[in-house]
C-alpha positions in Angstrom: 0.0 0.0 0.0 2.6 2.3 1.1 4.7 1.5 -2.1 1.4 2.4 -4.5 1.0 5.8 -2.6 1.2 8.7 -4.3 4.8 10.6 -3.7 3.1 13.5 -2.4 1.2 12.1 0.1 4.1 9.6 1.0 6.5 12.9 1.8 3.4 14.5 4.0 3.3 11.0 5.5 6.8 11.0 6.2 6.9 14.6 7.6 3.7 13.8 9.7 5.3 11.0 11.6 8.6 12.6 11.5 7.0 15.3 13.7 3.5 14.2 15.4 4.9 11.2 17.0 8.0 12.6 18.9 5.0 15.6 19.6 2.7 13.2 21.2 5.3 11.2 22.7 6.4 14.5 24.8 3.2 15.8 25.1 2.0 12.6 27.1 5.1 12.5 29.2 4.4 15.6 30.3 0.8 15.3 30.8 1.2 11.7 33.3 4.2 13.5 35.1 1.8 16.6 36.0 -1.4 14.2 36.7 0.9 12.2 38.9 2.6 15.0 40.7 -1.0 17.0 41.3 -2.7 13.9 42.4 -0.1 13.7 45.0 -0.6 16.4 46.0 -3.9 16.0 46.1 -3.7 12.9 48.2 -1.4 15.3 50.6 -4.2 17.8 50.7 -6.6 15.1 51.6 -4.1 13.5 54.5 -4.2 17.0 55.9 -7.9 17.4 55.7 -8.4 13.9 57.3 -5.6 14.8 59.9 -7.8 17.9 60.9 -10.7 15.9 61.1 -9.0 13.7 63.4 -7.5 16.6 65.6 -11.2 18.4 66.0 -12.8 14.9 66.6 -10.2 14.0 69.2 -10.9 17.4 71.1 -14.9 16.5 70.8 -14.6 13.4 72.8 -11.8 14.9 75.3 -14.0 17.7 76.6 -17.2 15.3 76.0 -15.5 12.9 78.2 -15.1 15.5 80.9 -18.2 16.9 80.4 -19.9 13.2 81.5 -17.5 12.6 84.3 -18.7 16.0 85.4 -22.1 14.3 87.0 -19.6 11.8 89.2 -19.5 14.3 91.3 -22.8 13.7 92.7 -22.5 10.0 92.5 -24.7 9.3 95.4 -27.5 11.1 94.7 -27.7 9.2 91.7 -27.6 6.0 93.5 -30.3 7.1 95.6 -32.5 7.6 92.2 -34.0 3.5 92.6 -34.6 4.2 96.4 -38.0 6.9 96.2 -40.0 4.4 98.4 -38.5 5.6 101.2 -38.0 8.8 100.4 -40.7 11.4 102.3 -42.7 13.8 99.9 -40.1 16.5 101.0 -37.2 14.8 100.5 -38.6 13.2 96.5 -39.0 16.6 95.6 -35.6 17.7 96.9 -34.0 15.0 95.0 -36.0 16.0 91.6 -34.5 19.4 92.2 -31.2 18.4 92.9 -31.2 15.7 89.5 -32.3 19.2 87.5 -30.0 21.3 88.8 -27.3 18.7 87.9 -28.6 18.1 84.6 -28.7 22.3 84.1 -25.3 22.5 85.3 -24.1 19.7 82.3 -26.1 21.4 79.9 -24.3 24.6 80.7 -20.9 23.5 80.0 -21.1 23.3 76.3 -23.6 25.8 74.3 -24.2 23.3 71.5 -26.0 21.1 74.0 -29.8 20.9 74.3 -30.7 18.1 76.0 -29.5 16.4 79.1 -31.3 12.8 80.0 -30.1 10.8 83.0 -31.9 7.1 83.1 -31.8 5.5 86.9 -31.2 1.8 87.6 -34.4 1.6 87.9 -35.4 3.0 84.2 -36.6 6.2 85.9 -36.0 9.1 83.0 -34.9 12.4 84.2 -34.3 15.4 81.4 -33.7 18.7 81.4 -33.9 20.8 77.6 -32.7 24.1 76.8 -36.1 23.7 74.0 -39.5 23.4 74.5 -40.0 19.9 73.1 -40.2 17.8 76.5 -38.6 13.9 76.5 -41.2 11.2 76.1 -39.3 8.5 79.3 -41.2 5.5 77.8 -40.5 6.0 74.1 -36.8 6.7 74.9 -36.6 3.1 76.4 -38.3 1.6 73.9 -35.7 3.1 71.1 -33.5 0.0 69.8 -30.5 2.1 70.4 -30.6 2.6 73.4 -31.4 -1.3 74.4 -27.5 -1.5 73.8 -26.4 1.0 75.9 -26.7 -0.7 79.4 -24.7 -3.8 77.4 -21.5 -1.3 76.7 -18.4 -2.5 77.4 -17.1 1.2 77.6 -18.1 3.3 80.0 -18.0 6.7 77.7 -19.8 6.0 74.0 -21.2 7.9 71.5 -24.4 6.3 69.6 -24.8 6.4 65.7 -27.7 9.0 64.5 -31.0 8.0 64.9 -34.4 10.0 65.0 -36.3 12.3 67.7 -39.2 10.0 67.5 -38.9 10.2 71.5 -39.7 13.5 71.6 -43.3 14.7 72.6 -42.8 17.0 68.8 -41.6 14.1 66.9 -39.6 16.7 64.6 -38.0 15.6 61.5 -33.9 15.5 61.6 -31.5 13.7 63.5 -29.9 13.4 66.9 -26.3 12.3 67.9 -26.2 10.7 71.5 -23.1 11.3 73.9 -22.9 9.4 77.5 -21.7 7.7 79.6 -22.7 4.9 82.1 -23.0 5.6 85.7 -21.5 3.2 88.4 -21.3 4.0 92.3 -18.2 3.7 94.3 -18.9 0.3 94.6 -19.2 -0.3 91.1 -22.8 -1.5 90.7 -24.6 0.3 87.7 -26.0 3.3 88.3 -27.6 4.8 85.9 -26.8 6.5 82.4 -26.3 9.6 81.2 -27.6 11.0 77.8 -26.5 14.1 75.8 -28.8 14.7 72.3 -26.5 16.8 70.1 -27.3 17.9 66.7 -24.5 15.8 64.2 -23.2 19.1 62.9 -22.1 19.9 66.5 -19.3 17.1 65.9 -17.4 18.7 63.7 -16.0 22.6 64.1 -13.5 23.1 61.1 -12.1 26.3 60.3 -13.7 28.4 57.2 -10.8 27.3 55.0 -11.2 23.8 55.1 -15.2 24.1 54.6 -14.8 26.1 51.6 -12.3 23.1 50.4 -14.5 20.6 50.9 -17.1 22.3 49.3 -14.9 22.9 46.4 -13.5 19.8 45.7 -17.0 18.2 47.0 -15.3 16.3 49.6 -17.4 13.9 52.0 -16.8 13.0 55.7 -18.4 9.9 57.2 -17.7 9.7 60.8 -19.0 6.1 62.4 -18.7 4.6 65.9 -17.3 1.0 66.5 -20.3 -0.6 65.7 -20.5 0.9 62.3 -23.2 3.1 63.1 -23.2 6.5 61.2 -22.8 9.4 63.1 -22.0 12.2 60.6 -22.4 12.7 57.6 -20.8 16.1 55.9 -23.6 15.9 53.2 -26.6 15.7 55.2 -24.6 18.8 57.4 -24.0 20.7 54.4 -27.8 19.8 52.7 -27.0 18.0 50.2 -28.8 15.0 52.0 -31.5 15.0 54.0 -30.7 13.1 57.7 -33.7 10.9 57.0 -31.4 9.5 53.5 -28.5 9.3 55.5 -30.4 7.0 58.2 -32.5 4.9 55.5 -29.0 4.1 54.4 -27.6 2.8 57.5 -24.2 1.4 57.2 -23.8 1.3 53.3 -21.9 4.6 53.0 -19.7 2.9 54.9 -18.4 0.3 52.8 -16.0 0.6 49.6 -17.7 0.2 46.5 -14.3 0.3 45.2 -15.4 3.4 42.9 -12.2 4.4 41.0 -13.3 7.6 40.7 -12.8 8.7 44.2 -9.7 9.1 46.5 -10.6 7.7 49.8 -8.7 7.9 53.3 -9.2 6.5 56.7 -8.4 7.5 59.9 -9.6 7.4 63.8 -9.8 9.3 66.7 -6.8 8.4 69.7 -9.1 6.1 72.0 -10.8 4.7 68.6 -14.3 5.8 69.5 -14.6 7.5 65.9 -13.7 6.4 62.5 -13.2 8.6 59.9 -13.5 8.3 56.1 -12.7 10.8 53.5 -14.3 10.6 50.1 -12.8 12.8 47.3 -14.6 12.5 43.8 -11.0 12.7 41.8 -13.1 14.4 38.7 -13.5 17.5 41.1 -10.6 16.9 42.9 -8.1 16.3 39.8 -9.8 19.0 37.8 -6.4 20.6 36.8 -5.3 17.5 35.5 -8.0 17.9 33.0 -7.5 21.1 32.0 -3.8 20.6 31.6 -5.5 17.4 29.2 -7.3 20.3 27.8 -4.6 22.3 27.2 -2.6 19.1 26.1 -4.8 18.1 23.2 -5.4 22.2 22.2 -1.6 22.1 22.0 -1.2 18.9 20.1 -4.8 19.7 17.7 -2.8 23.2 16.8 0.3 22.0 16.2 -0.5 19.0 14.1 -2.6 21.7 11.9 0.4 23.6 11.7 2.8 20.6 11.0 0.6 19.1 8.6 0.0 22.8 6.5 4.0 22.7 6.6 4.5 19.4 5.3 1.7 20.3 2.4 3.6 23.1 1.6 6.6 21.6 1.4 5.2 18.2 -0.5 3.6 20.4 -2.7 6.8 22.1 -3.7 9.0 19.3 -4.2 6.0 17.3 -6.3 4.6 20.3 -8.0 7.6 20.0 -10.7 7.7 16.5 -10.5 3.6 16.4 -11.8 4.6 19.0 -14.3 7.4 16.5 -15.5 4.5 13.8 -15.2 1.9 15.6 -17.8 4.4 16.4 -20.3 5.2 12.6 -20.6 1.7 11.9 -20.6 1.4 14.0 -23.6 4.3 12.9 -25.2 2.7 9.7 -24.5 0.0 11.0 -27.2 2.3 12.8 -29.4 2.3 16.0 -27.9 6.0 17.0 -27.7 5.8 20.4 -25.1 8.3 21.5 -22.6 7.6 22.6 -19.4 7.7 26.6 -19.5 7.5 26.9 -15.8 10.6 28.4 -14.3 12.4 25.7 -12.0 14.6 25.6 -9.2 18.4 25.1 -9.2 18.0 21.5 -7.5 17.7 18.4 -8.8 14.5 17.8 -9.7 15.3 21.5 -11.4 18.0 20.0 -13.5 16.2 17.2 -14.2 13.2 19.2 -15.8 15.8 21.0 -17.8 16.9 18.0 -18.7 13.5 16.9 -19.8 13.1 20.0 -21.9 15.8 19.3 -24.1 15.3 16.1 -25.1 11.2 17.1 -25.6 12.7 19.4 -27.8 14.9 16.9 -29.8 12.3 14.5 -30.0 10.3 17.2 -31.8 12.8 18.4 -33.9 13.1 14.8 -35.1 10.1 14.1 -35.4 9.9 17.9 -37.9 12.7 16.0 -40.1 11.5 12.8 -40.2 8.5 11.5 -39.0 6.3 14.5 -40.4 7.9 13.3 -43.7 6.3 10.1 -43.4 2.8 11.1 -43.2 2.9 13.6 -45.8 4.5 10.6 -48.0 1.2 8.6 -46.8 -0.8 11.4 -47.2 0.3 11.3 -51.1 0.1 7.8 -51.1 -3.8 8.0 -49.7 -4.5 11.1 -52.5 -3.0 8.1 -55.2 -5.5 5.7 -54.1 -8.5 7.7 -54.7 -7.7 7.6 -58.6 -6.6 3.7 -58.7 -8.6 1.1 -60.3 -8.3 -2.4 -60.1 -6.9 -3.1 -63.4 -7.9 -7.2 -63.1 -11.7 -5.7 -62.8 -10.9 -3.2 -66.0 -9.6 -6.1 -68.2 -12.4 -8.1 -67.1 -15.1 -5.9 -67.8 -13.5 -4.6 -71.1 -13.1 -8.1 -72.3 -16.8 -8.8 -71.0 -17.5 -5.7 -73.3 -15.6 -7.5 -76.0 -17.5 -10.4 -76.4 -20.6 -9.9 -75.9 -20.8 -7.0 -78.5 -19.1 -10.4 -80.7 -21.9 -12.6 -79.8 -25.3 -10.8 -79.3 -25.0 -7.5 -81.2 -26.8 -5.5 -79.6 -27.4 -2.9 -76.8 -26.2 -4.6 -73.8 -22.1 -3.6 -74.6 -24.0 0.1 -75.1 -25.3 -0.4 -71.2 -21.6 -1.7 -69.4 -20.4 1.1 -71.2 -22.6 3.7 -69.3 -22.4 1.6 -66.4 -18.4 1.8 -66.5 -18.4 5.2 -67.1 -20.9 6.0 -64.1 -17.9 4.0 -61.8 -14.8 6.3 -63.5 -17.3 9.4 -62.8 -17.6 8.6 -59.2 -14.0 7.2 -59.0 -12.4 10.0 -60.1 -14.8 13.1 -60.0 -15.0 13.0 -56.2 -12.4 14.6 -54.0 -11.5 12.5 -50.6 -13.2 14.8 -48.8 -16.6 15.2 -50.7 -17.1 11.7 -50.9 -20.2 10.8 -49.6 -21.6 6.7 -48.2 -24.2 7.7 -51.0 -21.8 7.9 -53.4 -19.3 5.0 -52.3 -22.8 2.6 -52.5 -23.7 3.9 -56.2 -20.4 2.7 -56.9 -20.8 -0.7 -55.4 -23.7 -1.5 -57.3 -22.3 0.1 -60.3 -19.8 -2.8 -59.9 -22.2 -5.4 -58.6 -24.4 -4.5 -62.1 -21.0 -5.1 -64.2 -20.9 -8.8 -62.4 -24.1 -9.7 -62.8 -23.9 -8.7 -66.6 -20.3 -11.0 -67.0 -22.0 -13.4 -64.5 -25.8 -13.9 -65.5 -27.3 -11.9 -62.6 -25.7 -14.4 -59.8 -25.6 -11.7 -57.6 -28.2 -10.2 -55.7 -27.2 -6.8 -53.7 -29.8 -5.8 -50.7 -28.9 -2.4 -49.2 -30.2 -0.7 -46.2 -28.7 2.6 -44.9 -30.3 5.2 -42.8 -31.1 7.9 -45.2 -29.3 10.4 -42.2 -25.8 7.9 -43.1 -26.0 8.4 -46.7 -25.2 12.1 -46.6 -22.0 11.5 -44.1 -18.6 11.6 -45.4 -16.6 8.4 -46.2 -12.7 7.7 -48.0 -13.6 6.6 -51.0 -12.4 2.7 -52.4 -14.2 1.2 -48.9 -16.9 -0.9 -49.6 -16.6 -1.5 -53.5 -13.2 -3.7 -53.0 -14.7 -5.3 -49.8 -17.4 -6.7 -51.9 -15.0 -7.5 -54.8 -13.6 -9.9 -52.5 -16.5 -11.5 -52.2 -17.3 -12.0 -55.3 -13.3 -13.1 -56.0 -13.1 -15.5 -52.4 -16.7 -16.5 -52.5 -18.1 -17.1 -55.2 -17.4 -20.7 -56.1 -20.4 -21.9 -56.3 -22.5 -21.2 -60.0 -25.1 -23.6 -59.6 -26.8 -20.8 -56.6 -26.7 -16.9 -56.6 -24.9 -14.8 -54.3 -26.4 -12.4 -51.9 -25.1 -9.5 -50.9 -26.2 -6.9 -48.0 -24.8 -4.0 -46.9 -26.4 -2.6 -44.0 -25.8 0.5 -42.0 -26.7 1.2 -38.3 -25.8 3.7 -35.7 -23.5 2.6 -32.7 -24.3 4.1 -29.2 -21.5 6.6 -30.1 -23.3 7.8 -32.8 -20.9 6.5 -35.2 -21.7 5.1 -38.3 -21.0 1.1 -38.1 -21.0 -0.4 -42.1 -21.8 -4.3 -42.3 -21.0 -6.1 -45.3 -22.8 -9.6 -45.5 -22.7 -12.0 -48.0 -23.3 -16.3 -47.8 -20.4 -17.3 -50.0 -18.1 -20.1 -48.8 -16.8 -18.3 -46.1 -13.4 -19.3 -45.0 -11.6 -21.1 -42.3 -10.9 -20.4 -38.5 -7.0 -20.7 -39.6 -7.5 -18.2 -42.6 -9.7 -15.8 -40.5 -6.7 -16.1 -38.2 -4.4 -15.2 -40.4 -6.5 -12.4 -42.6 -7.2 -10.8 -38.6 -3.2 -11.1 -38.1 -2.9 -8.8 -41.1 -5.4 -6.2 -40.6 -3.8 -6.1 -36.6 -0.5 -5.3 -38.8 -2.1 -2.5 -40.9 -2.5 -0.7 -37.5 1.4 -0.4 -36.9 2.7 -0.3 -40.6 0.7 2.9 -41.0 3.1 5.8 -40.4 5.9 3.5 -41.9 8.0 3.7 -45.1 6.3 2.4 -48.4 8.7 -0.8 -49.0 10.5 -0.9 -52.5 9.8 -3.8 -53.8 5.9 -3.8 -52.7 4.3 -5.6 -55.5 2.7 -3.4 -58.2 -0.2 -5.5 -58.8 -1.6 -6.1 -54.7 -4.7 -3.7 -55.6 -7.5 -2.9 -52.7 -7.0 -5.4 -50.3 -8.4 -5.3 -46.5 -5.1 -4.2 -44.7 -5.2 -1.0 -47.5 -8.6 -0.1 -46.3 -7.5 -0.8 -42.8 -4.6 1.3 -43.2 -6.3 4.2 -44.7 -8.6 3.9 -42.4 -6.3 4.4 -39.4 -4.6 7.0 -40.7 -7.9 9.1 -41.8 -9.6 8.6 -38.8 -7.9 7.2 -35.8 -7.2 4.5 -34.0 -10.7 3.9 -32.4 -11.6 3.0 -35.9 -11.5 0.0 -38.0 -11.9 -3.1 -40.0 -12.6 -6.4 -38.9 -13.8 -9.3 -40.1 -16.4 -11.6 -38.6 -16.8 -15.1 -40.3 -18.3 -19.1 -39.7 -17.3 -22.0 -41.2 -17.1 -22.2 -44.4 -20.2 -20.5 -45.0 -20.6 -16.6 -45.3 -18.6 -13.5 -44.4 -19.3 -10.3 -42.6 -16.7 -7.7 -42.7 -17.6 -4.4 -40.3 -16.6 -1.2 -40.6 -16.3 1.6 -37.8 -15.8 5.5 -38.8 -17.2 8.6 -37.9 -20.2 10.1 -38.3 -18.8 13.1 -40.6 -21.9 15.3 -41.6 -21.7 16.1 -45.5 -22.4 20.0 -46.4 
């Protein structure tokens, strides 16, 4: 394929690769070096981000961890909460007073708390709330987290999110419990201690890194040990409402193994909190792509420019080189010019100069000698209009001869006229004038002379388009063609001979001559040999008239094919078409040449 190419596109071929693969080879080493060095530094980024995390959520459960060890203080009042049998009216409502200024006091020590509940041994449910919305004690118990609680094997926990179905409002959102489970001095349970925070109080990150996160549309989800989700930056931010985030349960949790996000991990000190960073790398890694962008704008713009360049330059080196190639194609067809563009002082310069002179050579022989030839056929074609077949002008004389001997009477007076008709169309007719009328008047001038020396053995059946009769023809075509019927196939006097000459129009429009008659034909190795002949006449016709060419070889088929050839081209011609032994058609091509 690459060998059949043309030599233009082979040299923009060449310069293309030559220059767009070392182009792309750099441009992509550049590109993966930049995306791997920015995504590392995006995974730094996120490290810190998760680091900060960590440090906010390890200060959340410090001062939360105070906050609950706060209530030890009064560790035996609440011990005494399972004892109000024996407590007086005076001294129950000193207690309730004294568990509400406790719970107050907690509630104090952080403002994003709201409400304090503190469950006795004996599933007694004490709250105090900064809001309106009061603590429903039964619905709290009944709450499947919080059937876990008294089963903790840590003293301090922190519960996943859940809803405030418990509360006498039943408000939509979601609550984050903090406590802590209550033992006396002896270390028999007493009690627990409940802190309802909203999620977003978990995390209190400075403005830059929540402007990052929304940026790169980072995700934090924070979970306890038991897998329980317990924030959820999306639902803090809006993006999801808490109800999503606790129909989904655990399922955020898990790796989906989503290549298209960066993900780290990480934990608070005592390992009450993990912590999972989601990056989406499209967001994160978005000057990666627009140094891709900026990679393929590069490489589109330059390829546009390289392959312009190599056009230009392909189209200068070939442009003399096609020049070179349509000046052989017309010296191909005998057109001898030189290029007159002006060349280059290169090689293919010189060899266009070089081209020039030998186009110019070639003509000038071609002036001397080969021009000399066709004007030497050219006389040799104006001969042949005048020449008779002297065999059919001793024959038809001697006809003349003895039949003005032996009947006496007017018939010699008729192939008199009749012969006179043939010299007056023979030789009164210039080449050019000569008309398909006036070449088939002749034919059955001739045909008439033959049936006369014959006995009418010869029956002639013509049928031309009365358009064709007016077009030109070289004269001497069909009149010899039908002689050699007559002289090759007429052997035979016990039947006549028929003769047609028909004349049709090809798809061309040129004028397509059949001459038929159903003589004896000839055989295969004759019509061999005859079409061997007329394929010769086709290259002997801008040679040399031989010496000793014999003076008495008349009209044959290779003259016609010869002249032909030379008067109309080589499209045109004479072939002969032939069974066995039995018939002949000869056919005849020329152009349709209207008459004036």
């Amino acid at each position: 394929m690459i060998r059949n190419m043309k030599f233009q596109n082979k040299l923009m071929a060449g310069y293309l690769l030559a220059c767009l693969i070392p182009l792309l080879c750099v441009s992509s080493i550049i590109f993966y070096q930049s995306a791997a060095a920015l995504e590392n530094s995006s995974q730094e980024f996120a490290a810190l981000y998760t680091s900060q995390i960590r440090t906010s959520l390890n200060e959340f459960v410090k001062e939360y961890d105070k906050v609950t060890k706060s209530v030890l203080v009064d560790n035996k009042l609440i011990y005494s909460l399972g004892d109000e049998q024996s407590l007086s009216m005076n001294e129950l409502v000193n207690q309730r007073v004294a568990v509400q200024s406790m719970l107050m006091r907690v509630t104090m020590l952080k403002s994003e708390i709201s409400t304090v509940m503190l469950v006795s041994r004996d599933n007694s449910v004490y709250h105090y709330s900064a809001a309106t919305s009061r603590v429903n004690g039964e619905a709290l118990l009944s709450q499947e987290w919080y059937k876990h609680l008294r089963n903790s094997a840590e003293p301090f926990f922190i519960t996943g999110l859940h809803d405030r179905s418990y509360y006498e409002d039943k408000a939509a959102g979601a609550v984050v419990t903090v406590g802590r489970v209550l033992f006396n001095s002896g270390g028999a349970y007493a009690g627990l201690l409940l802190i309802d925070l909203d999620p977003s109080a978990l995390l209190q990150l400075e403005h830059e890194f929540v402007l990052a996160r929304d940026k790169y549309g980072m995700s934090v989800i924070i979970s306890n040990r038991q897998g329980e989700i317990v924030y959820h930056s999306d639902a803090a931010s809006g993006q999801l409402s808490w109800k999503q985030v606790l129909e989904s349960g655990i399922g955020d949790l898990k790796d989906n193994g989503d290549d298209d996000r960066i993900i780290l991990s990480g934990s608070t000190a005592q390992g009450n909190l993990l912590i999972k960073t989601e990056i989406p790398r499209s967001k994160l890694l978005q000057k990666i792509n627009q140094i891709k962008g900026m990679t393929v704008i590069v490489i589109v713009l330059s390829s546009l420019i390289i392959t312009l360049i190599s056009f230009g330059l392909s189209f200068t080196i070939t442009r003399p080189i096609k020049a070179l190639r349509r000046s052989m194609k017309q010296a191909e067809a005998g057109q001898y010019m030189p290029i007159e563009q002006e060349q280059a002082g290169d090689e293919i310069g010189s060899l266009v100069h070089s081209y020039n002179n030998m186009i110019l050579t070639i003509r000038s022989l071609i002036k001397d000698v080969y021009i000399a030839e066709i004007k030497q056929r050219q006389a040799k074609f104006i001969a042949l209009q005048n020449q008779i077949n002297p065999h059919m002008l001793y024959n038809t004389l001697e006809s003349i001869r003895m039949k003005a001997l032996v009947n006496d009477d007017e018939e010699a007076a008729d192939m008199i006229t009749i012969l006179a008709c043939m010299f007056r169309l023979a030789l009164g007719k210039e080449g050019s004038h000569h008309s398909v009328k006036h070449e088939l008047e002749y034919t059955a001038n001739y045909l008439q002379l033959q049936n006369i020396r014959f006995d009418n053995m010869f029956q002639l059946n013509i049928r031309v388009p009365e358009e064709m009769l007016h077009c030109h023809i070289i004269p001497l075509v069909i009149q010899p063609i039908v002689e050699n019927s007559i002289n090759h196939g007429f052997l035979d006097y016990s039947r006549p001979m028929h003769i047609e000459i028909e004349g049709v129009w090809t798809e061309e429009r040129d004028i397509l001559i059949r001459i038929t008659d159903d003589g004896s034909g000839m055989s295969l190795e004759k019509q061999a040999q005859l079409l061997a002949t007329l394929e010769n006449a086709q290259s002997d016709k801008y040679k040399l008239e031989e010496i000793d060419q014999p003076k008495n070889q008349g009209l044959g088929l290779e003259n016609i094919t010869e002249r032909i050839k030379l008067q109309y081209g080589d499209r045109y011609y004479l072939t002969i078409r032939s069974g066995v032994h039995r018939g002949t058609v000869v056919e005849i091509l020329i152009p349709k040449v209207q008459g004036e």
